[in-house]
TORLOTI-544535 format. One line per field, with one value per residue (C-alpha): x, y, z; residue in one letter; residue number from 0. Coordinates in steps of 0.5 Angstrom, whole numbers, plus 500, padded with zeros to 3 digits. Layout:
// residues N
X	X  ...
Y	Y  ...
Z	Z  ...
resn	A  ...
resi	NUM  ...
END
This chain:
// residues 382
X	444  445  451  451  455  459  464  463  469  467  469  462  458  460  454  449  442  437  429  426  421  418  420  413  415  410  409  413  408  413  420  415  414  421  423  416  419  424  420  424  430  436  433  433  439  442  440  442  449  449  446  452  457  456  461  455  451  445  444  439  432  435  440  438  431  437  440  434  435  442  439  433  428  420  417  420  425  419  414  420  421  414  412  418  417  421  428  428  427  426  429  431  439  436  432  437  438  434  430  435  434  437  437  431  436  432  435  442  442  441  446  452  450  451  458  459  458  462  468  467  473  469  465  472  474  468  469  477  481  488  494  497  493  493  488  491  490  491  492  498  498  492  491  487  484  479  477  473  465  458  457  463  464  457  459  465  461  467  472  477  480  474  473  474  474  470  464  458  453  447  443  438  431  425  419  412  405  402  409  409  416  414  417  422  425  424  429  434  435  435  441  443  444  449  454  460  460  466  468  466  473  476  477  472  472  475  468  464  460  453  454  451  457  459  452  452  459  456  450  455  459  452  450  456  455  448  451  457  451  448  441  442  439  440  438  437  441  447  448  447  453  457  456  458  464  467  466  460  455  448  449  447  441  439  442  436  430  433  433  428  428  435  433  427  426  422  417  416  419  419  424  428  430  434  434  437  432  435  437  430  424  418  420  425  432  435  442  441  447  448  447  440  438  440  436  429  431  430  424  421  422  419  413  412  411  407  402  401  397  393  390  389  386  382  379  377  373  369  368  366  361  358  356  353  349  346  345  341  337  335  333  329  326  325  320  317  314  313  309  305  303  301  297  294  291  289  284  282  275  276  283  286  291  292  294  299  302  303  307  310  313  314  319  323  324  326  331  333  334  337  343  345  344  350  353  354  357  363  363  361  355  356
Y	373  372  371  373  370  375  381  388  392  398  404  403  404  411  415  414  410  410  411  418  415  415  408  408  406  400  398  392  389  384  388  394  388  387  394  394  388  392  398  401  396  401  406  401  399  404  406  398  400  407  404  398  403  405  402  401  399  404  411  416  417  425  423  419  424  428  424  423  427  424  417  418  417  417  419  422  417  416  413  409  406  404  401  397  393  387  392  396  397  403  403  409  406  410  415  421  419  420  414  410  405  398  393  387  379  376  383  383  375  377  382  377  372  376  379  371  372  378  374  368  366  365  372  375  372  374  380  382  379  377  373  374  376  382  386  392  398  401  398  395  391  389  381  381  374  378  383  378  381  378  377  374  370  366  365  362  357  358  356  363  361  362  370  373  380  383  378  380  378  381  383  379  383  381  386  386  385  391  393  394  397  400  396  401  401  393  393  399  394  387  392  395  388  385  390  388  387  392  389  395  393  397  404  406  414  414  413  417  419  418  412  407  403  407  406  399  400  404  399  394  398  399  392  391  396  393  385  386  389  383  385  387  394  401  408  411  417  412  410  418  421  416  415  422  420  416  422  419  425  423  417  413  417  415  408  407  411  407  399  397  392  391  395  398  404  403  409  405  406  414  413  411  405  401  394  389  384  378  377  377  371  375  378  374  374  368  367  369  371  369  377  378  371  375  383  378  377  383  385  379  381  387  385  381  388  390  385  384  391  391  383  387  392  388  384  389  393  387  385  394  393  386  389  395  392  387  394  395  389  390  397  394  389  393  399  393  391  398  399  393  395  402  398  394  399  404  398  394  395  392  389  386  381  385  392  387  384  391  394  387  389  397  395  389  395  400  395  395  402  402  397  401  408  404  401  408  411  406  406  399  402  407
Z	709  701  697  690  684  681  683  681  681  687  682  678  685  687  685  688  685  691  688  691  695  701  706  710  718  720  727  728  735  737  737  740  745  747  748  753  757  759  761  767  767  766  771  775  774  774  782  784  782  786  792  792  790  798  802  807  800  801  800  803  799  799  796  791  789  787  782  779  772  772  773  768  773  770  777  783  787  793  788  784  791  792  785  785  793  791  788  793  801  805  812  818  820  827  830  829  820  815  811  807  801  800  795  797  798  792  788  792  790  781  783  785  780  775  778  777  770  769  772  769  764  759  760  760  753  749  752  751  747  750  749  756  764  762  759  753  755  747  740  741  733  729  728  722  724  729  724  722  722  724  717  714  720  718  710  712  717  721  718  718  711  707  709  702  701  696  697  695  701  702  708  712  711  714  714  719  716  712  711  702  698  691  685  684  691  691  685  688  695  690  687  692  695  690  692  695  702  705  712  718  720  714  712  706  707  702  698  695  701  697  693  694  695  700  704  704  708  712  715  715  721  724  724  727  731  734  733  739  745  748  747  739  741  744  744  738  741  742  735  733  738  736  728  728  734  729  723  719  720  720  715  721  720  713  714  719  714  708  710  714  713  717  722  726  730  735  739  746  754  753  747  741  740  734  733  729  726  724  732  734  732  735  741  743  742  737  741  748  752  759  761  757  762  768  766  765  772  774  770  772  780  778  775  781  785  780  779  787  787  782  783  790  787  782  789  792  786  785  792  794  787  790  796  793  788  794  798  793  792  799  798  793  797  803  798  795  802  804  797  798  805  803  797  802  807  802  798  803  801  794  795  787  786  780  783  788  781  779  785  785  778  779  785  781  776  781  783  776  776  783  781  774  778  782  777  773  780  778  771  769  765  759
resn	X  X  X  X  X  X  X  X  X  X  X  X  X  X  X  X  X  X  X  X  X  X  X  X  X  X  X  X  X  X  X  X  X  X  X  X  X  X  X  X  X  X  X  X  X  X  X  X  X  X  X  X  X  X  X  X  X  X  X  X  X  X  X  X  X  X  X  X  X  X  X  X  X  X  X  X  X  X  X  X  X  X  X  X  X  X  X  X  X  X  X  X  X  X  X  X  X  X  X  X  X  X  X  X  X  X  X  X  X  X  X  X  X  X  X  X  X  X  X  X  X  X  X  X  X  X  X  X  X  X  X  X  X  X  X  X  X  X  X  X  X  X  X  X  X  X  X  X  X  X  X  X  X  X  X  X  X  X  X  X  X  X  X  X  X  X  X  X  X  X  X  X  X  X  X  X  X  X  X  X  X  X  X  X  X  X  X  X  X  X  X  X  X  X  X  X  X  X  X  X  X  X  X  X  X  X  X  X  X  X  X  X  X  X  X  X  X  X  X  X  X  X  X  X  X  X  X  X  X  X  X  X  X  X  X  X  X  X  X  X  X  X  X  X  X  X  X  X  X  X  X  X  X  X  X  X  X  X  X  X  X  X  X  X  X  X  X  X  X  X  X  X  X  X  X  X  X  X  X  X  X  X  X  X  X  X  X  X  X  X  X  X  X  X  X  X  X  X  X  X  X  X  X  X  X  X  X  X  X  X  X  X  X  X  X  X  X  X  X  X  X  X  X  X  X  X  X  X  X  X  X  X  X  X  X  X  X  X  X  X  X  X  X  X  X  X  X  X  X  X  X  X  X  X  X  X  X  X  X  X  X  X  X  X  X  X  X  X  X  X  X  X  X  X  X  X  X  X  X  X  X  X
resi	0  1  2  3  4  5  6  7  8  9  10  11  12  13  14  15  16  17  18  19  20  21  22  23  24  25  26  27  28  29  30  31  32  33  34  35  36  37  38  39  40  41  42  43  44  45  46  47  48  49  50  51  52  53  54  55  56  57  58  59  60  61  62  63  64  65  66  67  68  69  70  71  72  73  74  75  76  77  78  79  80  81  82  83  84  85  86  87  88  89  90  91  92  93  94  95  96  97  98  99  100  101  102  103  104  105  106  107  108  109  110  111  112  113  114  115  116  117  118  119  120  121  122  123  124  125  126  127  128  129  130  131  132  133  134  135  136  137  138  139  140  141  142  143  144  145  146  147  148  149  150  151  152  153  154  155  156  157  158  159  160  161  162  163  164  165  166  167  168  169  170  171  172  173  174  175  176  177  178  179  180  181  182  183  184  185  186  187  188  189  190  191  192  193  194  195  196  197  198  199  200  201  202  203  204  205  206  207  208  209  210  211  212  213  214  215  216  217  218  219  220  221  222  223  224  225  226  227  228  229  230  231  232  233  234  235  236  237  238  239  240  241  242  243  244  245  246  247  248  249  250  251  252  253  254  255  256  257  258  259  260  261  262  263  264  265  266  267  268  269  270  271  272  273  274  275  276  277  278  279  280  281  282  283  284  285  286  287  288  289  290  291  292  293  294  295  296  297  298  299  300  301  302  303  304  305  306  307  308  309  310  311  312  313  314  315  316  317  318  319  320  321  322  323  324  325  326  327  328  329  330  331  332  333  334  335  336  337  338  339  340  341  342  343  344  345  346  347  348  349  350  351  352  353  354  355  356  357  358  359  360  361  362  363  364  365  366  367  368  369  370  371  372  373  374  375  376  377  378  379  380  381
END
């Protein structure tokens, strides 16, 4: 974040200057990461919360492979179930009932420590904002001293006092490796970076939607937006729906293909997700929230379900090829004495160490032979 000098007043910036250029989308590998941590999590999510809604907290399987589209499951609700062990159990109430599906203890234990969360007083103060035990239910009066943004909080060092309007505060940028903007567009952001910082808080519509004055109000609405999640991230079709919710078209849209540098769009986990860059070092979040601690909870109990199979699975390949490459070797060996009989019988006028030494190494290369045979059979010979 930058805090230019002057001030120049808003009608000048109207009109809008952006260069006709293509911004060339660039893989960031360790957003990507970040979004693969949580490969399946809202699922997952999703069917812990509709199995503790249950008064009995767990539901039949049939009922759950119903819900599926609703739940955005990735498979059927069988295998869902199956690939993660240490989530979900399965289990028949009785011989008369069908199978049923509840959560793991070590899954039922995250569940309660992060509902102590949600119901911590501190969790409850960054949530809502109130002066008395109850909590609004609408809009009753507007304190100016909350309508303070991210951005205007961190140039003000935390004193409230120093929040000025009109500042001209520029985003934090950052680009990954081999990503390059023209001369021409770098000058526009430098540019575009020196406008004054209108507070998402405020009502600017009144801009010319164009302008670059206007789009600089636009992403600072969304880096508000992105800056209140816990995770700094959300679909790329949240943001969408509800850009146009609060009247702003597909200017969401734009701000997103405009400003890499702010934001990133990433392609993983079977969708779009957008990213605030300033709030991650790699692929970590810089400020983690008590809530984010508790998802890498989740994720971190179904990778173990995952990690079980396949360190299984990797034994038994390597301990199946070790027994058909010693059933080979013994083959080899087994046609080797043969041959050396055979050759015996036949020349035992006029034996020669020779002819011996010649079968010796037809069978050492028929063993060879026998062992890539095999080898090609599991795919480890191209």
């Amino acid at each position: 974040m930058r805090l230019y000098g002057a001030k120049f007043p808003l009608q000048l910036h109207h009109h809008r200057t952006f260069i006709a250029a293509k911004v060339k989308w660039v893989r960031d590998p360790y957003l990507d990461k970040a979004v693969s941590k949580e490969k399946d999590l809202k699922q997952a999510i999703s069917v812990k919360n509709q199995i503790l809604s249950s008064p009995s907290k767990s539901l039949p399987l049939s009922s759950i492979s119903v819900l599926k589209p609703l739940l955005n499951l990735p498979t059927t609700a069988l295998k869902f179930f199956q690939k993660y062990p240490t989530l979900f159990t399965q289990f028949q109430p009785s011989a008369s009932l069908p199978l049923h599906v509840k959560l793991t203890p070590q899954a039922l234990s995250i569940h309660k420590e992060e509902q102590e969360i949600h119901n911590s007083p501190n969790h409850r103060d960054d949530a809502v904002k109130s002066d008395k035990e109850t909590l609004h239910l609408e809009l009753v009066s507007w304190r100016d001293e909350l309508a303070v943004s991210e951005m205007e909080k961190e140039m003000a060092h935390g004193d409230m006092t120093n929040v000025k309007k009109g500042e001209r505060i520029g985003f934090s940028l950052s680009y990954p490796n081999g990503f390059d903007l023209k001369k021409k567009v770098k000058d526009w952001v430098f540019e575009w970076q020196g406008l004054p910082y209108i507070s998402p808080y405020e009502n600017a519509f009144h801009l010319n939607p164009n302008g670059d004055q206007a789009e600089k109000w636009v992403v600072a609405v969304l880096h508000e937006l992105l800056w209140l999640l816990v995770s700094k991230k959300t679909e790329k079709e949240n943001v969408l729906i509800l850009g146009d919710y609060l009247g702003f078209g597909n200017r969401f849209k734009k701000a997103l293909v405009h400003h890499p540098g702010i934001f990133y769009v990433s392609n993983k986990i079977r969708t779009q997700t957008v990213m605030l860059r300033e709030a991650y070092r790699k692929d970590f979040l810089v400020i983690k929230h008590p809530l984010m601690g508790m998802r890498f909870r989740y994720i971190h109990l179904m990778n173990k379900a995952i990690e079980k199979p396949r360190k299984a699975a990797g034994g038994a390949l390597r301990s199946w090829s070790k027994r058909r490459a010693a059933s080979s070797i013994n083959k080899g060996e087994e046609r080797t004495v043969r041959d050396k009989s055979w050759k015996r019988e036949e020349d035992k006028s006029s034996s020669s160490s020779d002819s011996e030494f010649e079968d010796l190494d037809y069978s050492a290369s028929e063993v060879e032979d026998a062992s890539n045979d095999e080898a090609n059979e599991i795919g480890f010979v191209n």
